[in-house]
C-alpha positions as CSV (number, residue, x, y, z in Angstrom):
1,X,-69.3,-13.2,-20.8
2,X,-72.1,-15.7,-22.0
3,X,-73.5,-15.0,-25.4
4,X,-76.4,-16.7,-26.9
5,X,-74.7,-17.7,-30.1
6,X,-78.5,-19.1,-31.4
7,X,-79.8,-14.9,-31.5
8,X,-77.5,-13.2,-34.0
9,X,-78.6,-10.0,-32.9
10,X,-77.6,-10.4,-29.7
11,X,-74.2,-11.3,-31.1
12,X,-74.0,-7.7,-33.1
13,X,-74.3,-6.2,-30.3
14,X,-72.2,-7.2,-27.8
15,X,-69.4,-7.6,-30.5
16,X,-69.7,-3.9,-31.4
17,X,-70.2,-3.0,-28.1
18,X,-66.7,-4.9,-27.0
19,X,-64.9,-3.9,-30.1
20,X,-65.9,-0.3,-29.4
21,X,-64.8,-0.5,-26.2
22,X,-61.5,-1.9,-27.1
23,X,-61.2,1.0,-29.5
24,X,-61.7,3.6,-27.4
25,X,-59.3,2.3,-24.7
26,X,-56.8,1.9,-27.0
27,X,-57.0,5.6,-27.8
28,X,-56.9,6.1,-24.1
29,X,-54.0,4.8,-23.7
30,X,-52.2,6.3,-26.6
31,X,-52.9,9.6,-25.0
32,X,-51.7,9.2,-21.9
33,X,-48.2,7.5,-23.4
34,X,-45.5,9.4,-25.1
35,X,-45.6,9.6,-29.3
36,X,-44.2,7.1,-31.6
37,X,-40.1,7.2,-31.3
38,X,-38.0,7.1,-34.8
39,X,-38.7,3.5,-36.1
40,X,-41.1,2.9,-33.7
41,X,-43.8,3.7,-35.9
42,X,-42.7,1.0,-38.5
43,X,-43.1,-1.8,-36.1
44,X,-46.0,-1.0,-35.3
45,X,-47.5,-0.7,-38.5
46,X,-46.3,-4.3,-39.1
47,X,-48.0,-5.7,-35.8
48,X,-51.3,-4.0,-37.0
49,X,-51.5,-5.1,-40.4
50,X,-50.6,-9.2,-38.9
51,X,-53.2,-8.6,-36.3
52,X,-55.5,-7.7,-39.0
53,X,-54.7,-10.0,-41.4
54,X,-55.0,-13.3,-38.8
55,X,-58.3,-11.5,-37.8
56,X,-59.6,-12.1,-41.7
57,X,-58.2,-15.2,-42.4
58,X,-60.3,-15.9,-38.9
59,X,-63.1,-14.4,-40.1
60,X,-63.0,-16.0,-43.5
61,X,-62.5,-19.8,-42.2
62,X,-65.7,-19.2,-39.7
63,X,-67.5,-17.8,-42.3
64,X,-67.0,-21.0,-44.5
65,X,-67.4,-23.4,-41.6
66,X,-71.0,-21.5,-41.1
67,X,-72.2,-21.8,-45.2
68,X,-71.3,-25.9,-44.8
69,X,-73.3,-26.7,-42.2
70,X,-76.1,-24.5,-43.6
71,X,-75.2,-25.9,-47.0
72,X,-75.9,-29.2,-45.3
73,X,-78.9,-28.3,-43.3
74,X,-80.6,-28.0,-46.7
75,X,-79.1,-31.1,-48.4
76,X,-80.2,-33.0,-45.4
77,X,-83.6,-31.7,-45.5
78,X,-84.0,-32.3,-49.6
79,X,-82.7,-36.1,-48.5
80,X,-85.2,-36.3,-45.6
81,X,-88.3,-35.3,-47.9
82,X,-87.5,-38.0,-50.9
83,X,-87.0,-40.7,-48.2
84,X,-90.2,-40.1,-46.9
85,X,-91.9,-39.8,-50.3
86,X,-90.4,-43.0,-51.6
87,X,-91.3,-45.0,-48.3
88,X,-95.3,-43.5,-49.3
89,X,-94.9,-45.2,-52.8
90,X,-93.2,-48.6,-51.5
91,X,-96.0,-49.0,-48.6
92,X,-98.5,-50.2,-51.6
93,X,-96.4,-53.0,-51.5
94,X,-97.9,-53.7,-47.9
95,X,-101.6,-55.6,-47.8
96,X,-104.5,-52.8,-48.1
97,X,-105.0,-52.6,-44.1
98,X,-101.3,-52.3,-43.6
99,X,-100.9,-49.8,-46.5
100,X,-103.6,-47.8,-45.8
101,X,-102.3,-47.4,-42.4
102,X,-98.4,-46.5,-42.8
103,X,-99.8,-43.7,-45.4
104,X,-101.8,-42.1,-42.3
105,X,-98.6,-42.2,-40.2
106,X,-96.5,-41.1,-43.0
107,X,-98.5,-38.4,-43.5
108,X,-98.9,-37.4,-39.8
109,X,-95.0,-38.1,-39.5
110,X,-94.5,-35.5,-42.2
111,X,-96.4,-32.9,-40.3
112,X,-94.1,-33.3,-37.6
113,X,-91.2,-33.3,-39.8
114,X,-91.8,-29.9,-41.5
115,X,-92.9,-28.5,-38.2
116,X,-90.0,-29.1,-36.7
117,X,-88.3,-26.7,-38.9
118,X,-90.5,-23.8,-38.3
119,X,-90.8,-23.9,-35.0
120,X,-89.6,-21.8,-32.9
121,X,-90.6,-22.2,-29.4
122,X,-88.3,-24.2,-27.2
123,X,-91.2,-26.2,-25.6
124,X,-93.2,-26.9,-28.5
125,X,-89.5,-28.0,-29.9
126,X,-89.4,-30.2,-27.2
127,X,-92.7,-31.7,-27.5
128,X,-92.2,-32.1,-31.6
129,X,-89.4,-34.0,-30.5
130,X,-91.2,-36.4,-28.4
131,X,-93.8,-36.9,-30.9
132,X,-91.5,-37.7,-33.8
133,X,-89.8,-40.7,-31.3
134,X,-93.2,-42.0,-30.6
135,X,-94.1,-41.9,-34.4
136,X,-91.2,-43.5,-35.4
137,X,-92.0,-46.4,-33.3
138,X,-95.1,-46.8,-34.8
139,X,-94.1,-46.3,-38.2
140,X,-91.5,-49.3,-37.6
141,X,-94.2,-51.7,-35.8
142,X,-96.3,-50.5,-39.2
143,X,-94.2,-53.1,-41.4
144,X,-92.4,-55.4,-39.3
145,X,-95.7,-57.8,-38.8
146,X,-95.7,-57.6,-42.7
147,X,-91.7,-58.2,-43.3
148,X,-91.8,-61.0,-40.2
149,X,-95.1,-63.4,-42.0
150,X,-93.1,-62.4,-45.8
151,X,-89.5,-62.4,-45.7
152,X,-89.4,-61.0,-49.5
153,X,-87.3,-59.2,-51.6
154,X,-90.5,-56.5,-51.8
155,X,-90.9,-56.7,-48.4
156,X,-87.4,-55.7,-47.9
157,X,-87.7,-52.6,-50.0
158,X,-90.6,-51.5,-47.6
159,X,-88.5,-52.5,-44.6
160,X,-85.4,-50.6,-46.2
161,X,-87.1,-47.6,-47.0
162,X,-88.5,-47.0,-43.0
163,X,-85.4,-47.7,-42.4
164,X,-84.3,-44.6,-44.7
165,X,-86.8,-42.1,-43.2
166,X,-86.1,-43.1,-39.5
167,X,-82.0,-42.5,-40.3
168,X,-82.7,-39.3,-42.5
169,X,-84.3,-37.4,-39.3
170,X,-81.1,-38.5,-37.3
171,X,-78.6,-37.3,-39.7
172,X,-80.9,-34.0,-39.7
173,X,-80.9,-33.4,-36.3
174,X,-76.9,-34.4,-35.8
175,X,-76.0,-31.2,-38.6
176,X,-78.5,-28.8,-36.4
177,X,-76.3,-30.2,-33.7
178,X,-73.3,-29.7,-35.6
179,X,-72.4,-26.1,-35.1
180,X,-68.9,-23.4,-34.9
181,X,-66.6,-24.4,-32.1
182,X,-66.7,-22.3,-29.1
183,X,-62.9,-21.8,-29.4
184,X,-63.3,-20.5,-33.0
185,X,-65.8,-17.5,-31.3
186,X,-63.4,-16.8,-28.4
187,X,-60.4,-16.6,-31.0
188,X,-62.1,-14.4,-33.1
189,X,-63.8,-12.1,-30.6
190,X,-59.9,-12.1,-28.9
191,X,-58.6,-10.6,-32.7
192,X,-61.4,-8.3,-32.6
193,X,-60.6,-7.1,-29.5
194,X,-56.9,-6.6,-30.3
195,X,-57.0,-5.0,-33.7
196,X,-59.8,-2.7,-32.0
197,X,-57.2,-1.5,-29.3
198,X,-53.9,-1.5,-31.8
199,X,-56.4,1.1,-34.0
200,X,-57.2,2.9,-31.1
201,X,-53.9,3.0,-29.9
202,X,-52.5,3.9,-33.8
203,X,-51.6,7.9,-34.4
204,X,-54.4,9.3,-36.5
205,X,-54.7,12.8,-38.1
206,X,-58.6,12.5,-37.7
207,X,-60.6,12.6,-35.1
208,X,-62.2,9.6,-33.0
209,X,-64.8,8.9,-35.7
210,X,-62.8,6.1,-37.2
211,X,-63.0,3.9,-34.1
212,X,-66.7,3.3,-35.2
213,X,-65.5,1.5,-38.7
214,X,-63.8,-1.6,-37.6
215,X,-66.0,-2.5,-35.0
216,X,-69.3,-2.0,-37.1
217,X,-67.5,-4.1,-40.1
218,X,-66.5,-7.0,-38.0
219,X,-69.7,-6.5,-35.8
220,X,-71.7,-6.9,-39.3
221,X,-69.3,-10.4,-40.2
222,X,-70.0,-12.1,-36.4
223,X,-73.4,-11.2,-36.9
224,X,-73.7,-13.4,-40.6
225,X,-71.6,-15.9,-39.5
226,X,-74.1,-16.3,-36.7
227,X,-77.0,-15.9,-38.6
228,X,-75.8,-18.8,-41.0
229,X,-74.5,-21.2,-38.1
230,X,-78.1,-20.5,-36.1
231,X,-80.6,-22.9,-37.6
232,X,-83.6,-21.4,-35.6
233,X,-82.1,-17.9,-34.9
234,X,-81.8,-14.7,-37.5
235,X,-82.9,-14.4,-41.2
236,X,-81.6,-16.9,-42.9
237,X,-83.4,-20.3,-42.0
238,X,-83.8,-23.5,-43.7
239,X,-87.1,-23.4,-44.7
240,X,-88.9,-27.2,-45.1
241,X,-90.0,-26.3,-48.8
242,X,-89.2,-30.2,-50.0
243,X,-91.3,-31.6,-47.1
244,X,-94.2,-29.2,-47.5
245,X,-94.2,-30.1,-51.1
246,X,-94.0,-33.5,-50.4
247,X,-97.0,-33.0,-47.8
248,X,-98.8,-31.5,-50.6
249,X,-99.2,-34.9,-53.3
250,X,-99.8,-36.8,-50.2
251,X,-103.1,-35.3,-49.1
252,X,-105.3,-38.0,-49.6
């Protein structure tokens, strides 16, 4: 079954819709099998409460992988917005022409920078990333003719700094990259699945209403975990605030 891990929505629901599933078959199965036999019960009860323990502990590692790499989708971006306002102070160090001209690709750069965190489509995602590889070309051929003719400790500072803003954009893109294993969804929807059928299958003096709890609860956690670990998809997005603020006291 292929999930699209990047829409938590689509996650909830086939995750509830599996777990349910699981549930009710479970149930099934204890009805057509004969009743717990004398210490039967026990054992069971201890291979339910292990299958829903690993299932946390599961739950709870994912969970913490997902808040990191959001964690560091935001640090990155922070880091991404004072590189590129420090290389827009250090150009002045460039002549006039020179200066005057990495400021307009800076600023144009910074566009593209803070659009590619709002966008959404995948071809215009495609295209921003085009234009960001062009623009860093230029933005590098905009003070290598001044760091070539004055091999100065200033000049270096310029140099160093493009050098910053170019490397700040690949770390960025690496964490958006950088998402939950595969193997950690299949082991976790796999616990899901199982806990879902031992309740089903457990002896219960009320009626089938209970088989909707677990699977709503762990649909609910899948559905956060890929919310956080989605860095286009869901609610909860890195929004460029640093690089639209930055954008801001560079408008000429």
């Amino acid at each position: 079954m292929s999930v699209s891990f990047d829409n938590p929505f689509s996650v909830f629901a086939i995750s509830l819709v599996a777990q349910l599933a699981a549930a009710f078959a479970g149930d099934l199965i204890r009805k057509r099998t004969a009743s717990f036999k004398q210490g039967e019960r026990h054992d069971f009860s201890i291979v339910q409460a292990a299958t829903l323990t690993l299932l946390a502990l599961i739950i709870g590692f994912s969970f913490s992988m997902a808040v990191s790499r959001y964690d560091q989708r935001k640090t990155l971006e922070e880091a991404e917005a004072n590189a590129i306002g420090t290389e827009y102070l250090r150009v002045d160090l460039l002549p006039p022409d020179d200066a005057s001209h990495a400021r307009e690709l800076l600023r144009k750069y910074l566009d593209l920078r803070a659009a590619f965190y709002e966008e959404s489509n995948a071809a215009r995602i495609a295209e921003i990333g085009q234009q960001t590889g062009s623009m860093q070309g230029e933005l590098w051929s905009a003070v290598l003719p001044g760091a070539v003719s004055q091999p100065t400790a200033p000049m270096a500072l310029v140099v160093s700094g493009m050098n910053d803003v170019i490397n700040a954009q690949g770390y960025t893109q690496a964490a958006w990259w950088n998402r939950i294993p595969v193997g950690a969804w299949a082991m976790m929807a796999l616990m899901a699945v199982s806990c879902n059928v031992l309740i089903g299958y457990s002896e219960r003096r009320k009626g089938q209403s209970l088989l909707l709890i677990l699977p709503f609860v762990i649909s609910v956690a899948f559905f956060l975990i890929a919310d956080l670990n989605s860095p286009r998809g869901g609610a909860i997005r890195v929004h460029p605030q640093n690089l639209l603020a930055a954008a801001q006291s560079m408008k000429p």
